[in-house]
C-alpha positions in Angstrom: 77.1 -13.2 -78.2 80.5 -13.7 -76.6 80.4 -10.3 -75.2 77.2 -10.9 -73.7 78.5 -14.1 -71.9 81.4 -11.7 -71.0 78.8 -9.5 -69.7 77.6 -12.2 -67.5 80.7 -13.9 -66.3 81.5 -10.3 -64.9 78.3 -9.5 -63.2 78.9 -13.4 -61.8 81.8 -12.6 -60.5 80.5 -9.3 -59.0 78.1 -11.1 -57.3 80.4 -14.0 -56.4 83.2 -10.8 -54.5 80.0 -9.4 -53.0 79.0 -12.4 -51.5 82.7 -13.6 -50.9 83.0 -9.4 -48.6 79.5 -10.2 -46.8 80.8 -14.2 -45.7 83.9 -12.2 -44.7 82.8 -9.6 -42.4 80.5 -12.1 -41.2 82.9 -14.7 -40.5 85.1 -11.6 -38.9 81.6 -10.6 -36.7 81.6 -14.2 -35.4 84.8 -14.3 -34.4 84.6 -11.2 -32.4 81.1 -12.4 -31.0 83.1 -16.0 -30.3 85.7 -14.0 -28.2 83.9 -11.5 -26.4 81.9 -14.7 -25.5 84.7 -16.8 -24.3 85.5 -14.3 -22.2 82.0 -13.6 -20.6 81.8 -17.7 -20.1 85.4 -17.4 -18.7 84.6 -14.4 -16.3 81.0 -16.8 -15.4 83.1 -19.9 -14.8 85.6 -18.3 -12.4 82.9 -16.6 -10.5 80.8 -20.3 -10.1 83.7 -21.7 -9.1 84.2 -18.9 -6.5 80.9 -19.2 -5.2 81.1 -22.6 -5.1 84.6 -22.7 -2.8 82.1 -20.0 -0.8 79.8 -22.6 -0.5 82.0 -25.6 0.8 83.1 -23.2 3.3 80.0 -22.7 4.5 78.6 -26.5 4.9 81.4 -27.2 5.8 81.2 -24.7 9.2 76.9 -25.7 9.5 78.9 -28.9 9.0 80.9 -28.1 12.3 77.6 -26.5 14.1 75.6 -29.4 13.8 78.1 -31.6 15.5 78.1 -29.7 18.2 74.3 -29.2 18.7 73.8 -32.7 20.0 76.1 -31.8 22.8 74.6 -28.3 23.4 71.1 -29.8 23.3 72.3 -32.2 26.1 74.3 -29.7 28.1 70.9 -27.4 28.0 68.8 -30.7 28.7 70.9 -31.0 31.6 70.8 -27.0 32.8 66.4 -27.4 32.2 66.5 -30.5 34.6 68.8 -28.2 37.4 66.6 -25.7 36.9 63.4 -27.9 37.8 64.9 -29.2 41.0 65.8 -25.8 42.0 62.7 -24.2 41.0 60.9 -27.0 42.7 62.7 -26.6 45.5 62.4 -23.0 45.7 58.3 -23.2 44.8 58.7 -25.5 48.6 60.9 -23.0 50.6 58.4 -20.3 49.6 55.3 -22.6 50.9 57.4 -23.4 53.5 58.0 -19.5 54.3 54.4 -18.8 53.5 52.8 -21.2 56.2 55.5 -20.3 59.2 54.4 -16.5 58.2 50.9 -17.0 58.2 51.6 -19.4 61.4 53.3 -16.3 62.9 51.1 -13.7 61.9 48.0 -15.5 63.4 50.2 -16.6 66.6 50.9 -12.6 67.1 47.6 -11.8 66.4 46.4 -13.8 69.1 48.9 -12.9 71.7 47.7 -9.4 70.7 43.8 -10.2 70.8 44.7 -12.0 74.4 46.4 -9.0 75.7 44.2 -6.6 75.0 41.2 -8.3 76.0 43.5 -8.7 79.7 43.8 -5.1 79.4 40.2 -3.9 79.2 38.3 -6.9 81.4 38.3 -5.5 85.5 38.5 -8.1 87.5 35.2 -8.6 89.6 35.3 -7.3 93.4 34.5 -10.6 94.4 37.0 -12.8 93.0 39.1 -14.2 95.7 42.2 -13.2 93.7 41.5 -9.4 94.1 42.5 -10.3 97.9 
């Protein structure tokens, strides 16, 4: 009977350094997985906080352009009103240029319609002006 128990307390303890090698290499497997992890989180982190930095920049300069758009709205607010006086005022030169050539063209038109119908009427025989 005692070798029997002997029998056992060895297969025990052939189980037990079986068990003890598996919890090692696994225990060895999370450290490596623990590292190589770090790292990857490390590698993440810098690269957030890069894009981050990127991203301050850039409200930062919208930041700058929206400032400024007030006083390029009212710069252009002012260049749309010069433009309406001018176009207005242009719109009433051209009116203006229109009637004076129409004014003209119907003037010479019947300076022209005059003189030719001078030039093709005789003058009676018995007008006293033919005297």
């Amino acid at each position: 009977m005692g070798s029997v128990f002997f029998i056992l307390i060895l297969v025990g303890a052939a189980l037990a350094l079986v068990t003890a090698a598996v919890a090692l290499r696994a225990y060895l497997r999370l450290r490596r997985v623990r590292a190589a992890l770090s790292g990857r989180l490390s590698g993440e982190v810098a690269d957030l906080a890069r894009r981050t930095g990127e991203l301050e920049r850039g409200l930062s300069d919208l930041d700058a352009r929206a400032q400024q758009l007030p006083v390029r709205i009212s710069k252009l607010q002012q260049s749309l009103a010069t433009l309406r006086v001018l176009t207005g005022a242009l719109a009433a030169t051209l009116r203006q240029a229109q009637s004076v050539l129409s004014y003209s063209a119907l003037k010479a038109l019947s300076a022209g319609r005059i003189a030719d119908l001078l030039r093709v009427s005789p003058v009676p025989k018995n007008d006293p002006r033919s005297g």
